[in-house]
C-alpha positions in Angstrom: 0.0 0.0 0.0 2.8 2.4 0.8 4.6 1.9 -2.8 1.2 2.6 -4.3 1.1 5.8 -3.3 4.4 6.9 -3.3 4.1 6.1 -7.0 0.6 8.1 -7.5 2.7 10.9 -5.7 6.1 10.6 -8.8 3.3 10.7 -11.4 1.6 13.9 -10.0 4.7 15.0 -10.0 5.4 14.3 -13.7 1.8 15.9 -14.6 3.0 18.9 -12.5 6.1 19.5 -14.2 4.7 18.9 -17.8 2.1 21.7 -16.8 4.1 23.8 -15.9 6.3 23.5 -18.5 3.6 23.9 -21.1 2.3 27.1 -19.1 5.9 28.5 -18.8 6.3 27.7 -23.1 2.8 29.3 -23.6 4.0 32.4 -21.4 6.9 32.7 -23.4 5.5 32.9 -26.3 2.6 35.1 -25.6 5.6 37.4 -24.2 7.3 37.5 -27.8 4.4 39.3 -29.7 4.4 42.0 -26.6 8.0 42.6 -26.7 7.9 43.2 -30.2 5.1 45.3 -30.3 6.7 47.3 -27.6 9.7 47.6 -29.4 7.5 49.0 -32.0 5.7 51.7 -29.4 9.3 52.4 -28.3 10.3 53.3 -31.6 7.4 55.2 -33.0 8.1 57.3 -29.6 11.7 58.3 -30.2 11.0 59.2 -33.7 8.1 61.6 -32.1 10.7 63.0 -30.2 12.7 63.4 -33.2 10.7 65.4 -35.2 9.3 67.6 -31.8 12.8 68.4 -31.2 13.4 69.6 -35.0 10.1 71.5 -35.0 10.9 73.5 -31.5 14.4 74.2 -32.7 12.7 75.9 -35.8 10.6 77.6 -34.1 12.9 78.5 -31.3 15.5 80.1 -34.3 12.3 82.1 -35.4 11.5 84.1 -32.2 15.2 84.6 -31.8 15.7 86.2 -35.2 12.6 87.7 -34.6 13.6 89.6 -31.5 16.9 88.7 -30.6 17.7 91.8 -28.3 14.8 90.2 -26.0 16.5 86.8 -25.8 19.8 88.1 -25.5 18.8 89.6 -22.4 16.4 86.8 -21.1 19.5 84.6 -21.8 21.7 86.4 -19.8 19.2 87.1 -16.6 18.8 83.2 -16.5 22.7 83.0 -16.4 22.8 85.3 -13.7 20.1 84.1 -12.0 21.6 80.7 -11.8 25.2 81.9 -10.9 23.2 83.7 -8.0 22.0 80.2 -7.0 24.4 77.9 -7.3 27.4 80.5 -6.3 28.4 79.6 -2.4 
């Protein structure tokens, strides 16, 4: 009686580890499609970025040219402002 159930015991075992080997394969490749689709998200993103940064910088070159007395002196209040600050 003893061997009996040690041996239903090792086959629950076996089920057990096929499980959860078929639930850690089915993970994985669920994961794939994710990753890659992130990788997509990620991308799209960065190129955003990309053509924000281009479009500010335009526009940033604009208002300059436009009045660039007024930045000039923005510019160099900021500078002082943060020589102020950080200066010990």
């Amino acid at each position: 009686m003893y061997r009996t159930s040690t041996r239903s015991r090792h086959n629950g075992h076996s089920h057990l580890s096929g499980d959860l080997r078929n639930i850690r394969d089915a993970i994985k490749k669920a994961t794939r499609g994710v990753t890659g689709r992130a990788g997509e998200l990620l991308s799209d993103s960065i190129e955003d970025v990309r053509h924000k940064s281009v479009d500010v910088q335009k526009n940033v070159a604009y208002h300059v040219a436009k009045k660039p007395v007024r930045y000039m002196a923005a510019a160099a209040l900021t500078g002082w402002l943060i020589g102020f600050l950080t200066r010990k």
